[in-house]
mmCIF entry with sequence, helices, sheets and N, C-alpha, C, O atoms, coordinates in Angstrom:
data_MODEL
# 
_entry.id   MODEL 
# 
_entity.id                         1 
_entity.type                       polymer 
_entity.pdbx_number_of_molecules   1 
# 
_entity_poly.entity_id                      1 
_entity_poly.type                           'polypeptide(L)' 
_entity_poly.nstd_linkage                   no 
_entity_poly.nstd_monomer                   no 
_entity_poly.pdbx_seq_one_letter_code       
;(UNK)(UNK)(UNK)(UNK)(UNK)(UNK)(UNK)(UNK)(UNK)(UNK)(UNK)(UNK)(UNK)(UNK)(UNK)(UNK)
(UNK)(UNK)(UNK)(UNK)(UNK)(UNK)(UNK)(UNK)(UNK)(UNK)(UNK)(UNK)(UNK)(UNK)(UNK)(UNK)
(UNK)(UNK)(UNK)(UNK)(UNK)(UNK)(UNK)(UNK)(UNK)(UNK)(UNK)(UNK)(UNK)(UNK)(UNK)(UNK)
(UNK)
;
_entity_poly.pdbx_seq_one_letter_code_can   XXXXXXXXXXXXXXXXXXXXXXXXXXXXXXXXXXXXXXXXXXXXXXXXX 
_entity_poly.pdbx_strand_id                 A 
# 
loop_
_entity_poly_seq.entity_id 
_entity_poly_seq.num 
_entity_poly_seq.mon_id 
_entity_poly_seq.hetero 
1 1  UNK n 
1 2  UNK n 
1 3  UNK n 
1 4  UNK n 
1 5  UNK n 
1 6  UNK n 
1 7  UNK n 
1 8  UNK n 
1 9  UNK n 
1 10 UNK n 
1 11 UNK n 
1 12 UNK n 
1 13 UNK n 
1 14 UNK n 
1 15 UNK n 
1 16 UNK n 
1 17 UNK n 
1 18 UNK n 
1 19 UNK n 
1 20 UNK n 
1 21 UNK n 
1 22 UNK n 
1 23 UNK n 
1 24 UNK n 
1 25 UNK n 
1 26 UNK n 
1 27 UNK n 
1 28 UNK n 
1 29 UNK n 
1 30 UNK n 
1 31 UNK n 
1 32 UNK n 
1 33 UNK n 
1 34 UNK n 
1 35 UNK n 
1 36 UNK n 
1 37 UNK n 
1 38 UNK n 
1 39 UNK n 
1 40 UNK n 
1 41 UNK n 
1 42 UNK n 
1 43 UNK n 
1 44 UNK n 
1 45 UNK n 
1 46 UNK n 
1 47 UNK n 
1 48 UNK n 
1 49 UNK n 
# 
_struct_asym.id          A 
_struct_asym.entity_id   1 
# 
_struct_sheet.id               AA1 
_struct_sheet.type             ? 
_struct_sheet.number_strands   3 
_struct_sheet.details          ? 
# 
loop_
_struct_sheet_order.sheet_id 
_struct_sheet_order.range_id_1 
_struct_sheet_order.range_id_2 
_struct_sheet_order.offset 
_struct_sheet_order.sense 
AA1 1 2 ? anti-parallel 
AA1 2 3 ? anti-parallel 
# 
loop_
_struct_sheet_range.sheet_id 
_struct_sheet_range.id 
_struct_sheet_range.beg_label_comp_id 
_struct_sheet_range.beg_label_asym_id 
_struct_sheet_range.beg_label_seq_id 
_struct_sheet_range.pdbx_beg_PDB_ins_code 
_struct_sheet_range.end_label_comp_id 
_struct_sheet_range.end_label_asym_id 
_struct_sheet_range.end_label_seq_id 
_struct_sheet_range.pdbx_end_PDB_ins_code 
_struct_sheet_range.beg_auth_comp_id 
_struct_sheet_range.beg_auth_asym_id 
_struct_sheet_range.beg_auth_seq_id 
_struct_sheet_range.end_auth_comp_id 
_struct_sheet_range.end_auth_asym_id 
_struct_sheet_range.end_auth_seq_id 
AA1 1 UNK A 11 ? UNK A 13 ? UNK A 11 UNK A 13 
AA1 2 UNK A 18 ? UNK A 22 ? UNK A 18 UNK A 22 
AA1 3 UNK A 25 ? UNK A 29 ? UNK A 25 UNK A 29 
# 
loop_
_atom_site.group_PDB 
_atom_site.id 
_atom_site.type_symbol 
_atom_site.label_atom_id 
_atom_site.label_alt_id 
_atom_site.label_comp_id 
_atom_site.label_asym_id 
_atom_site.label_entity_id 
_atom_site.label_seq_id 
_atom_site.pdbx_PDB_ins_code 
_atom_site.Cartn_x 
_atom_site.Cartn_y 
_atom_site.Cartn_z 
_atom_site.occupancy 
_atom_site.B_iso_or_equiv 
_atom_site.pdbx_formal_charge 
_atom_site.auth_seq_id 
_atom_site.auth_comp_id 
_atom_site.auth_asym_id 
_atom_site.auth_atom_id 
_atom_site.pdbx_PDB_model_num 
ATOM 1   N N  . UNK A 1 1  ? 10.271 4.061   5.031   1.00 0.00 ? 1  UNK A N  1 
ATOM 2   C CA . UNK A 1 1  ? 9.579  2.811   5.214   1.00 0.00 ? 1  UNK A CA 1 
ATOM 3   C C  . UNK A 1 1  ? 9.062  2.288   3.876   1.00 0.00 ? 1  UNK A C  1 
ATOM 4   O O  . UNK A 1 1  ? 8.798  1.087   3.821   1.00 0.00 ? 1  UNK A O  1 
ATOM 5   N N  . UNK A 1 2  ? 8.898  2.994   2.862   1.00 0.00 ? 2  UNK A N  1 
ATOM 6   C CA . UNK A 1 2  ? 8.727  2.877   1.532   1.00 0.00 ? 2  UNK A CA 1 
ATOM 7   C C  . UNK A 1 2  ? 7.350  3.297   1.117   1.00 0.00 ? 2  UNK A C  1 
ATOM 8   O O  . UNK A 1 2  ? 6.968  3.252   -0.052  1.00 0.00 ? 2  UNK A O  1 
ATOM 9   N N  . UNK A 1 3  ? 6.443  3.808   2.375   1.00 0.00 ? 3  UNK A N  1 
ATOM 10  C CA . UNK A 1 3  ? 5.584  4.694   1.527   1.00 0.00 ? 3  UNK A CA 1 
ATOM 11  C C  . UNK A 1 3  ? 5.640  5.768   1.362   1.00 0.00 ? 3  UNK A C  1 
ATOM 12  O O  . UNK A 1 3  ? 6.258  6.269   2.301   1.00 0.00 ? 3  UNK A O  1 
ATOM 13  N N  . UNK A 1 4  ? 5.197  6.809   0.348   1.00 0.00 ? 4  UNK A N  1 
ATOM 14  C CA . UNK A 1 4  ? 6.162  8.428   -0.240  1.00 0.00 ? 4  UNK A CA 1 
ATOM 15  C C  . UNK A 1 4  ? 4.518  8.721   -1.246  1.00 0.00 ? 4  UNK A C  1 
ATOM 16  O O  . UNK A 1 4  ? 3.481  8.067   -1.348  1.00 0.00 ? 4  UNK A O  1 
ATOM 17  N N  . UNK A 1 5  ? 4.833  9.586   -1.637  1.00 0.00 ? 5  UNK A N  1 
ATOM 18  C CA . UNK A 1 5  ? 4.258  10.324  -2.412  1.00 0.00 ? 5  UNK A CA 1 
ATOM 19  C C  . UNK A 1 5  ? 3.994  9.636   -3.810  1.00 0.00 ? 5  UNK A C  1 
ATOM 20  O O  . UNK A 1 5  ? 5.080  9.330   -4.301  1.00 0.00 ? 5  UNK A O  1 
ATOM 21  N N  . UNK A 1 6  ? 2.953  9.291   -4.613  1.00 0.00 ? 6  UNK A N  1 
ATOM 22  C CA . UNK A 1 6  ? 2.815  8.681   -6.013  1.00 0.00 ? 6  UNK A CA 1 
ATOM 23  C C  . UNK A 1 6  ? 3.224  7.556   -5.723  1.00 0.00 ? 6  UNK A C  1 
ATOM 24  O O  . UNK A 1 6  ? 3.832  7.084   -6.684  1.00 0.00 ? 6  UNK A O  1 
ATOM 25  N N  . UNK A 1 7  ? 3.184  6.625   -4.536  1.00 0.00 ? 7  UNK A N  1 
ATOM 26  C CA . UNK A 1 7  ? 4.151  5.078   -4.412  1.00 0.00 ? 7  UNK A CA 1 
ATOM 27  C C  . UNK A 1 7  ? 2.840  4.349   -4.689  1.00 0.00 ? 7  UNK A C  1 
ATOM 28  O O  . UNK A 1 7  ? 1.890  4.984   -4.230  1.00 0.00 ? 7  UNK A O  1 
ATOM 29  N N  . UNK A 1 8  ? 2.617  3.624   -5.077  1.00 0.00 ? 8  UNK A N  1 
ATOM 30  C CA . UNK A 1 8  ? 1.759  2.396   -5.677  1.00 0.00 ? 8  UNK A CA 1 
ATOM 31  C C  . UNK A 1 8  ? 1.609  1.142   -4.530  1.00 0.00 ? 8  UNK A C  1 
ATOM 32  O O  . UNK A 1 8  ? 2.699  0.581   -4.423  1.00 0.00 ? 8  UNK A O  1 
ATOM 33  N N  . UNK A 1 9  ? 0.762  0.650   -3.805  1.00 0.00 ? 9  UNK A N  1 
ATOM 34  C CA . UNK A 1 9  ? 0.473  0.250   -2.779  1.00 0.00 ? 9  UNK A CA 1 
ATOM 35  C C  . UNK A 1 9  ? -0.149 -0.978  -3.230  1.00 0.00 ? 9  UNK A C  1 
ATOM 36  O O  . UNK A 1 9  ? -0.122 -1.007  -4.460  1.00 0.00 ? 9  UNK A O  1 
ATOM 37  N N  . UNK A 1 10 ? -0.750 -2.097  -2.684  1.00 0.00 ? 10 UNK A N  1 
ATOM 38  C CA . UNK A 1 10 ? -0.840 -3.310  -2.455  1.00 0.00 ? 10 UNK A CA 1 
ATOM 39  C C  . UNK A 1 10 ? -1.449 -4.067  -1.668  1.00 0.00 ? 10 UNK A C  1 
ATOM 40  O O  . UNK A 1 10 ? -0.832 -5.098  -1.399  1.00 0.00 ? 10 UNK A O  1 
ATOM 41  N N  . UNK A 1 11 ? -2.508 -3.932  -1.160  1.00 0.00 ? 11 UNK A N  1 
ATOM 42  C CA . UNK A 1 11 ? -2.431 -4.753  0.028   1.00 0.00 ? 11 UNK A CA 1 
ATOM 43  C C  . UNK A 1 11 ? -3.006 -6.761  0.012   1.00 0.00 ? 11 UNK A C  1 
ATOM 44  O O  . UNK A 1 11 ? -3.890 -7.404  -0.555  1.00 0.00 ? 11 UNK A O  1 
ATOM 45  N N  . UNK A 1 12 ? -2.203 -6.983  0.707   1.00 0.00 ? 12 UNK A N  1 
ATOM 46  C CA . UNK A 1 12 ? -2.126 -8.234  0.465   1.00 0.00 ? 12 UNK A CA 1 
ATOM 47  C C  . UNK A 1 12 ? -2.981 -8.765  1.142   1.00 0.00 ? 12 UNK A C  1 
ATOM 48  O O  . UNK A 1 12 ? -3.849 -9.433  0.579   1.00 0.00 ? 12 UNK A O  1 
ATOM 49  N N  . UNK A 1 13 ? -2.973 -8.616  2.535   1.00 0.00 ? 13 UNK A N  1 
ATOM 50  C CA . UNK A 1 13 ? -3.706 -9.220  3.672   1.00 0.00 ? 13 UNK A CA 1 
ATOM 51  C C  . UNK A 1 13 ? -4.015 -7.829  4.925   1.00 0.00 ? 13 UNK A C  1 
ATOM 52  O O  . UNK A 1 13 ? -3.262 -6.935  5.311   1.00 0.00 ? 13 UNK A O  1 
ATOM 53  N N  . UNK A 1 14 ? -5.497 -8.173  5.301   1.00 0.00 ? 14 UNK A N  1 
ATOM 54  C CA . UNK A 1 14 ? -5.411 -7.643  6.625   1.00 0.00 ? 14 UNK A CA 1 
ATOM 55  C C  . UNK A 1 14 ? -6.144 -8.363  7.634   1.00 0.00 ? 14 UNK A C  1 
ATOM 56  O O  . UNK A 1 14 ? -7.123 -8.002  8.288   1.00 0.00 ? 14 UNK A O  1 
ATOM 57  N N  . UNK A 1 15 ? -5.362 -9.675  7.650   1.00 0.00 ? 15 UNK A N  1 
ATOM 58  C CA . UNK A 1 15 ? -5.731 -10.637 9.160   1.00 0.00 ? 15 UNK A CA 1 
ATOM 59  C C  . UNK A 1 15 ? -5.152 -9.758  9.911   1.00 0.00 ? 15 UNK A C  1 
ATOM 60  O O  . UNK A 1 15 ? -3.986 -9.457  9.656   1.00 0.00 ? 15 UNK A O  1 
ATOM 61  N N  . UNK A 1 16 ? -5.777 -9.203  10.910  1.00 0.00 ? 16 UNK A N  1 
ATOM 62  C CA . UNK A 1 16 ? -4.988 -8.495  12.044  1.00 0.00 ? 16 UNK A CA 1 
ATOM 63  C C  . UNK A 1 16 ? -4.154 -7.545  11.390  1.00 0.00 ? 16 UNK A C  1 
ATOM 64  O O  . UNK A 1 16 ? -4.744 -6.724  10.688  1.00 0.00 ? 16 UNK A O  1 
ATOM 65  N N  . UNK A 1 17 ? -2.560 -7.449  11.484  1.00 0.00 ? 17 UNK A N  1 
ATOM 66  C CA . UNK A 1 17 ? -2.170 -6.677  10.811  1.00 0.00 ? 17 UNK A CA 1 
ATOM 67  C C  . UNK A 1 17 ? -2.468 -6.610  9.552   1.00 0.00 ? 17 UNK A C  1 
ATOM 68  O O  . UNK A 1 17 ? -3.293 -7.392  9.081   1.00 0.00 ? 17 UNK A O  1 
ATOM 69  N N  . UNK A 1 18 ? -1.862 -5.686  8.805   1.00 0.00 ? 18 UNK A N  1 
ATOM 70  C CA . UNK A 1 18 ? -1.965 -5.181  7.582   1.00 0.00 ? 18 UNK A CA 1 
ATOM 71  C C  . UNK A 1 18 ? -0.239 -5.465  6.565   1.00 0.00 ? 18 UNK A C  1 
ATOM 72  O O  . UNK A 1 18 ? 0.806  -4.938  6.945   1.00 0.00 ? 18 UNK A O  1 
ATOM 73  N N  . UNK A 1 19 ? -0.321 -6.372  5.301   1.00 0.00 ? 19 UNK A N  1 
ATOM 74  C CA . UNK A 1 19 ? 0.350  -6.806  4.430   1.00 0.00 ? 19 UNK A CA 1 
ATOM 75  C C  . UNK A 1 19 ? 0.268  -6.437  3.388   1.00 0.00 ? 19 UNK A C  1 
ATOM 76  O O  . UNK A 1 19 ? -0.508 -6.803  2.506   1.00 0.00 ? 19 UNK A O  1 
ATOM 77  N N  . UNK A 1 20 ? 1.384  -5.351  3.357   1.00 0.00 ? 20 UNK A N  1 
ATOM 78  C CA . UNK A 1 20 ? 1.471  -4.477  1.758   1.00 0.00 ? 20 UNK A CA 1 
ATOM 79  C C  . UNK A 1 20 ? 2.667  -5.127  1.270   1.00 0.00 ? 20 UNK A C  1 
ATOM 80  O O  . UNK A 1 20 ? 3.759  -5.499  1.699   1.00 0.00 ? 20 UNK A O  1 
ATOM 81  N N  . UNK A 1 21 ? 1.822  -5.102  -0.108  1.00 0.00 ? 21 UNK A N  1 
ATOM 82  C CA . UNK A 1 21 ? 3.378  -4.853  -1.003  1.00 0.00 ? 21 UNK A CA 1 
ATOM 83  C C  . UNK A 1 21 ? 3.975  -3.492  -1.651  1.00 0.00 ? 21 UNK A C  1 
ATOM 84  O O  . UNK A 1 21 ? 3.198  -2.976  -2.455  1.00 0.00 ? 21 UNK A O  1 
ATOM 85  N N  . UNK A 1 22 ? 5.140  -2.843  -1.469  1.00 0.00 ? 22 UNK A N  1 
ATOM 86  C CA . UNK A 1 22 ? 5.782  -1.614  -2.064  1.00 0.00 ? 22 UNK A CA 1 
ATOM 87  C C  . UNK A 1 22 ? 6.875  -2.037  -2.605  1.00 0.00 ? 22 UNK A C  1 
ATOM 88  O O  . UNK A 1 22 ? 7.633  -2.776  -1.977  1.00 0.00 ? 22 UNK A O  1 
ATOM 89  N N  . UNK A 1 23 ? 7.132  -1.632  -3.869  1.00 0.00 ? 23 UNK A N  1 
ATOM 90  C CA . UNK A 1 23 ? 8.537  -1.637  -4.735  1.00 0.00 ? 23 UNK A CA 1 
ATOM 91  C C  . UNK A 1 23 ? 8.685  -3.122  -4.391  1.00 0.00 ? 23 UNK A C  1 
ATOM 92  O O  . UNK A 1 23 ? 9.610  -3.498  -3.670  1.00 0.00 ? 23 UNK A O  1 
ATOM 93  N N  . UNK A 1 24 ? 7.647  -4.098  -4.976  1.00 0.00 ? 24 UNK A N  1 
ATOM 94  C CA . UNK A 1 24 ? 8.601  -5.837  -4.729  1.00 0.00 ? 24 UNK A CA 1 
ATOM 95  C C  . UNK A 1 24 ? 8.928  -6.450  -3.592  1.00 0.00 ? 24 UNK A C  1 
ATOM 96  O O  . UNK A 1 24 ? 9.385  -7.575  -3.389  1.00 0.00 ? 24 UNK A O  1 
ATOM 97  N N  . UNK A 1 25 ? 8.435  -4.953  -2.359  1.00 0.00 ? 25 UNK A N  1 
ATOM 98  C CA . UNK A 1 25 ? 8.541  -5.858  -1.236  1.00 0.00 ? 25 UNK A CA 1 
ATOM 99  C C  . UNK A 1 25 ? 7.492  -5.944  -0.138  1.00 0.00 ? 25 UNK A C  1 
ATOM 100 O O  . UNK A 1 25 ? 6.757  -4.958  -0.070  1.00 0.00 ? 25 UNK A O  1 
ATOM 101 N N  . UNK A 1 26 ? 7.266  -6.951  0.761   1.00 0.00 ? 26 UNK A N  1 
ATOM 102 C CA . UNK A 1 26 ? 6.292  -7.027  1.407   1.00 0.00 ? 26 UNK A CA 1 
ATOM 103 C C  . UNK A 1 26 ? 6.307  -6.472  3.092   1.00 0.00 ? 26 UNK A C  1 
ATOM 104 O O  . UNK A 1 26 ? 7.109  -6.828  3.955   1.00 0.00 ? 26 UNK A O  1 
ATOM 105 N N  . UNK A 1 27 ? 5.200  -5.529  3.240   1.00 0.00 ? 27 UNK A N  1 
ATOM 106 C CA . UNK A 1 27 ? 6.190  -4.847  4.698   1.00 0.00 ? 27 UNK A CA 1 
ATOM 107 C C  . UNK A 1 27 ? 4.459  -4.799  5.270   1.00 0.00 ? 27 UNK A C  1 
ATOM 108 O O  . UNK A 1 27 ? 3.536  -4.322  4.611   1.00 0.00 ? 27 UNK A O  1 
ATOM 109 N N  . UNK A 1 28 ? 4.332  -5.443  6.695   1.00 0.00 ? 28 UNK A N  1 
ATOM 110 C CA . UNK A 1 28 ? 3.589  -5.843  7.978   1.00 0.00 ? 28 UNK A CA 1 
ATOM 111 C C  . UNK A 1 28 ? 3.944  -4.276  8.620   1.00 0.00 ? 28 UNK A C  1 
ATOM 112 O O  . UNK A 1 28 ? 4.977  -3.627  8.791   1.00 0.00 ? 28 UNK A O  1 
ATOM 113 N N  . UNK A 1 29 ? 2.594  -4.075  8.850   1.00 0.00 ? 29 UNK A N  1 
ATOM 114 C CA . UNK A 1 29 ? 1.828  -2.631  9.597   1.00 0.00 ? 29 UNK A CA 1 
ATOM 115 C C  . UNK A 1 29 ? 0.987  -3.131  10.682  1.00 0.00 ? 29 UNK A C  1 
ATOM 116 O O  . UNK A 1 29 ? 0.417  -4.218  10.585  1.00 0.00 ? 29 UNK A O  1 
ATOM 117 N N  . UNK A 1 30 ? 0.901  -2.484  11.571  1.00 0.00 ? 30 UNK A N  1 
ATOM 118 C CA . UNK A 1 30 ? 0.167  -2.713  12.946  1.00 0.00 ? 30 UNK A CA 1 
ATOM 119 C C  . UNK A 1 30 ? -1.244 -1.615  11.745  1.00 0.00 ? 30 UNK A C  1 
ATOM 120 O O  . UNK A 1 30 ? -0.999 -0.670  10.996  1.00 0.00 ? 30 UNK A O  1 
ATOM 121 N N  . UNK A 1 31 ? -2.593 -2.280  12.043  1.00 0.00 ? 31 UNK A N  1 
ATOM 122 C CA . UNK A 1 31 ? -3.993 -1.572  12.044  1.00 0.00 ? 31 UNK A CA 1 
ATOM 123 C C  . UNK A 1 31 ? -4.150 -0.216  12.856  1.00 0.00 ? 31 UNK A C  1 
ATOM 124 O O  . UNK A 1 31 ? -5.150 0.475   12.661  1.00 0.00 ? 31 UNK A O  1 
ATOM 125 N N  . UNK A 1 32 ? -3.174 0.172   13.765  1.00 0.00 ? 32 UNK A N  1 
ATOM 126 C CA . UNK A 1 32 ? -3.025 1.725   14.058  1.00 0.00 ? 32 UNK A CA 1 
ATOM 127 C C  . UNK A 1 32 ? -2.492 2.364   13.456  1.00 0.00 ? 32 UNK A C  1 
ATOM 128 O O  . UNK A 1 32 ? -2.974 3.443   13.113  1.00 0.00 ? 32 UNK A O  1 
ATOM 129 N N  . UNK A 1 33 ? -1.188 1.936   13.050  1.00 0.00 ? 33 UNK A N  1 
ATOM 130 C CA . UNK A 1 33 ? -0.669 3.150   12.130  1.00 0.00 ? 33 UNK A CA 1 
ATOM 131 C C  . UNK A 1 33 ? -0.813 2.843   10.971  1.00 0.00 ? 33 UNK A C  1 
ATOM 132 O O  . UNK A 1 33 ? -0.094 3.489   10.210  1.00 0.00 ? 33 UNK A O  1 
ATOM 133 N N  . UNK A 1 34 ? -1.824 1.694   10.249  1.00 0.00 ? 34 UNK A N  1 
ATOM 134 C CA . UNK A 1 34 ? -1.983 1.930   8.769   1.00 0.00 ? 34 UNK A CA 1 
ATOM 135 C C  . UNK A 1 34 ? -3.486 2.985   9.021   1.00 0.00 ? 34 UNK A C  1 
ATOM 136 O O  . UNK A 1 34 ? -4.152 3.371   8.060   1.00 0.00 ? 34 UNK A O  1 
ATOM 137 N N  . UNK A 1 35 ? -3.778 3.279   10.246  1.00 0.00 ? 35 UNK A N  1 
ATOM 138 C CA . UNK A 1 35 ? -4.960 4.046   10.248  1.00 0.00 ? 35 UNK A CA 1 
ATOM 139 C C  . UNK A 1 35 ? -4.262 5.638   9.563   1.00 0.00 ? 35 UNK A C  1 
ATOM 140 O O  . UNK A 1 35 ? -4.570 6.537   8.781   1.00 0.00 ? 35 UNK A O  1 
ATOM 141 N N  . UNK A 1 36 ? -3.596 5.389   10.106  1.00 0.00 ? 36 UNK A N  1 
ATOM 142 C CA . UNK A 1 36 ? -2.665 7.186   10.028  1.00 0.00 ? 36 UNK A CA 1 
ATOM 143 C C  . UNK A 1 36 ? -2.036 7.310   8.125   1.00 0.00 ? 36 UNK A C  1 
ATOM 144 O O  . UNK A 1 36 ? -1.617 8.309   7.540   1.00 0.00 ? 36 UNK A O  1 
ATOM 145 N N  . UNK A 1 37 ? -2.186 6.065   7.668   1.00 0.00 ? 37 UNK A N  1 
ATOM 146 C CA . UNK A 1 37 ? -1.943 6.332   6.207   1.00 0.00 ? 37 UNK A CA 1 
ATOM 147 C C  . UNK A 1 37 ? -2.823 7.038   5.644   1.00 0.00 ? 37 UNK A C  1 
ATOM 148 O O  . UNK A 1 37 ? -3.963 6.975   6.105   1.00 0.00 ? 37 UNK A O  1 
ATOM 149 N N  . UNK A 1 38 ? -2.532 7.991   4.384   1.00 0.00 ? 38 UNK A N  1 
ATOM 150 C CA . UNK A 1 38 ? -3.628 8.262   3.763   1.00 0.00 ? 38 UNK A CA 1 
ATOM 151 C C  . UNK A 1 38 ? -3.612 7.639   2.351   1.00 0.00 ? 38 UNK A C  1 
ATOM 152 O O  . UNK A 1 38 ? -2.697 8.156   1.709   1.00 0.00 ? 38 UNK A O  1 
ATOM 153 N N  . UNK A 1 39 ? -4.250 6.769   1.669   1.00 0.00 ? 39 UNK A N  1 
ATOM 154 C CA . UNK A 1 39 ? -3.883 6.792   0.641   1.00 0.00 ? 39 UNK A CA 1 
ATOM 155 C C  . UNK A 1 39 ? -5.061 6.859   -0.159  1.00 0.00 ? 39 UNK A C  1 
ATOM 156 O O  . UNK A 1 39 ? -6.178 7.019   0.334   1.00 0.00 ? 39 UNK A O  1 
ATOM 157 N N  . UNK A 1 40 ? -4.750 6.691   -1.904  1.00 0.00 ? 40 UNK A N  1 
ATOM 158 C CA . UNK A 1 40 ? -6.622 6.803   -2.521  1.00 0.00 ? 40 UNK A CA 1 
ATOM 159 C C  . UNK A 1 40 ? -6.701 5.927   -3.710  1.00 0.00 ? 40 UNK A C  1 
ATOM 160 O O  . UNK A 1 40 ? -5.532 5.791   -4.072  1.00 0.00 ? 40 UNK A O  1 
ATOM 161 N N  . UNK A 1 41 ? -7.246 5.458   -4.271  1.00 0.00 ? 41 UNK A N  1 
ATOM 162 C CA . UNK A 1 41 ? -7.411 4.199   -5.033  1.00 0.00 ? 41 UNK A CA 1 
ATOM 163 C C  . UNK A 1 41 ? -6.672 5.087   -6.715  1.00 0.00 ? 41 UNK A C  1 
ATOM 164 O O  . UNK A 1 41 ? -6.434 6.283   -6.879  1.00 0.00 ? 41 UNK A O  1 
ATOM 165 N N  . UNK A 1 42 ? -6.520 4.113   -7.541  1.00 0.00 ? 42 UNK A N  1 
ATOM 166 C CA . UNK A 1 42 ? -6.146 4.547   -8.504  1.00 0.00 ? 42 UNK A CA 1 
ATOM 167 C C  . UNK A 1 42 ? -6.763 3.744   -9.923  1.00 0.00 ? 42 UNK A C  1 
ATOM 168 O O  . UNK A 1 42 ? -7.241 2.635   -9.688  1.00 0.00 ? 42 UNK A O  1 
ATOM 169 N N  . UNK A 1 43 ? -6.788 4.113   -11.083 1.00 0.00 ? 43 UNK A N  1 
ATOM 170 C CA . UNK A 1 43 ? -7.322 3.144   -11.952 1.00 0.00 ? 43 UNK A CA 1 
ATOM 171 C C  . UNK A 1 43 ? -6.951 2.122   -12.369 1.00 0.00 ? 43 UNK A C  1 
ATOM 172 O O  . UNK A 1 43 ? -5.793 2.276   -12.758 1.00 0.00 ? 43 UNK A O  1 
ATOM 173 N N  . UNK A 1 44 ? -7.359 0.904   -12.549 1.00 0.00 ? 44 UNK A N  1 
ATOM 174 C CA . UNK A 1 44 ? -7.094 -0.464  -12.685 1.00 0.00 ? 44 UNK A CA 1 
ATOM 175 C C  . UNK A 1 44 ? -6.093 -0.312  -13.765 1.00 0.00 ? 44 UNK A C  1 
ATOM 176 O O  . UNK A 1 44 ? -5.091 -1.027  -13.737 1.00 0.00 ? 44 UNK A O  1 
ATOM 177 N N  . UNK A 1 45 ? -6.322 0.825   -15.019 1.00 0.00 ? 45 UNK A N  1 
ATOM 178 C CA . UNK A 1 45 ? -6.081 0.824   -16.677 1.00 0.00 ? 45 UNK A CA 1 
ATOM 179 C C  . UNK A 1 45 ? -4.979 1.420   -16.676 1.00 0.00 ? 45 UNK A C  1 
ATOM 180 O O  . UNK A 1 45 ? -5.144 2.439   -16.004 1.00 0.00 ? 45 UNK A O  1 
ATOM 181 N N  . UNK A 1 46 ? -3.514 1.346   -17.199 1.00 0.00 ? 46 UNK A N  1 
ATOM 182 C CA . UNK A 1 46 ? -2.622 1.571   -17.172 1.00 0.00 ? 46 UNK A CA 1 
ATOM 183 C C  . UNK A 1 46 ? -2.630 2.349   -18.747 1.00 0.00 ? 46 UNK A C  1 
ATOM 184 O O  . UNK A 1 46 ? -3.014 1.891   -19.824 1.00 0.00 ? 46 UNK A O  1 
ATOM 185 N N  . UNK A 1 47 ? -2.033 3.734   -18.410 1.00 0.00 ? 47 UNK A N  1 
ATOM 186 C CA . UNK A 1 47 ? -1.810 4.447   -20.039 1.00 0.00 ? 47 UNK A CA 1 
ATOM 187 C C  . UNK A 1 47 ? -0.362 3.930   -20.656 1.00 0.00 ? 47 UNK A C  1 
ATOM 188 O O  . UNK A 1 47 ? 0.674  3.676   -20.043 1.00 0.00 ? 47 UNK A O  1 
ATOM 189 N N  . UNK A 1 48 ? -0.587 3.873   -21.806 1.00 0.00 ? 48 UNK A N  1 
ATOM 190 C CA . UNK A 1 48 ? 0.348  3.463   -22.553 1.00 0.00 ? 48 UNK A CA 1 
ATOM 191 C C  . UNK A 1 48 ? 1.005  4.627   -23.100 1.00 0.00 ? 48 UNK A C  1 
ATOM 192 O O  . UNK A 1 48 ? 0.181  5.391   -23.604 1.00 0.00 ? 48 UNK A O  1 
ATOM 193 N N  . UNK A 1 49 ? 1.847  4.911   -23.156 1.00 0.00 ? 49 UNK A N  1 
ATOM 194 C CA . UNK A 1 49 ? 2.642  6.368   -24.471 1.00 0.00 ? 49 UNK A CA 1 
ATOM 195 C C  . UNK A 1 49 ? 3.018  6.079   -25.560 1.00 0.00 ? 49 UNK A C  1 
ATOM 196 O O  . UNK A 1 49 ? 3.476  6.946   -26.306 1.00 0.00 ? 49 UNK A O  1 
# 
């Protein structure tokens, strides 16, 4: 479905459902099973190498 492990998340909207963006694309979740996601915030600051 395109969420995985280290995937970078989005959320766009949650009128009712829930509007992520993953990998460029935008994918609509029912508020039950984005309950069952786990995910955890990450830092705004991007490292450079």
């Amino acid at each position: 479905m395109g969420f995985c492990e280290q995937q970078t998340i989005k959320l766009i909207s949650r009128n009712g459902n829930l509007i992520c963006q993953v990998c460029n694309a935008r994918l609509g979740i029912s508020s039950q099973l984005a309950e069952s996601i786990m995910v955890e915030p990450v830092s705004s600051r991007l490292k450079v190498a």
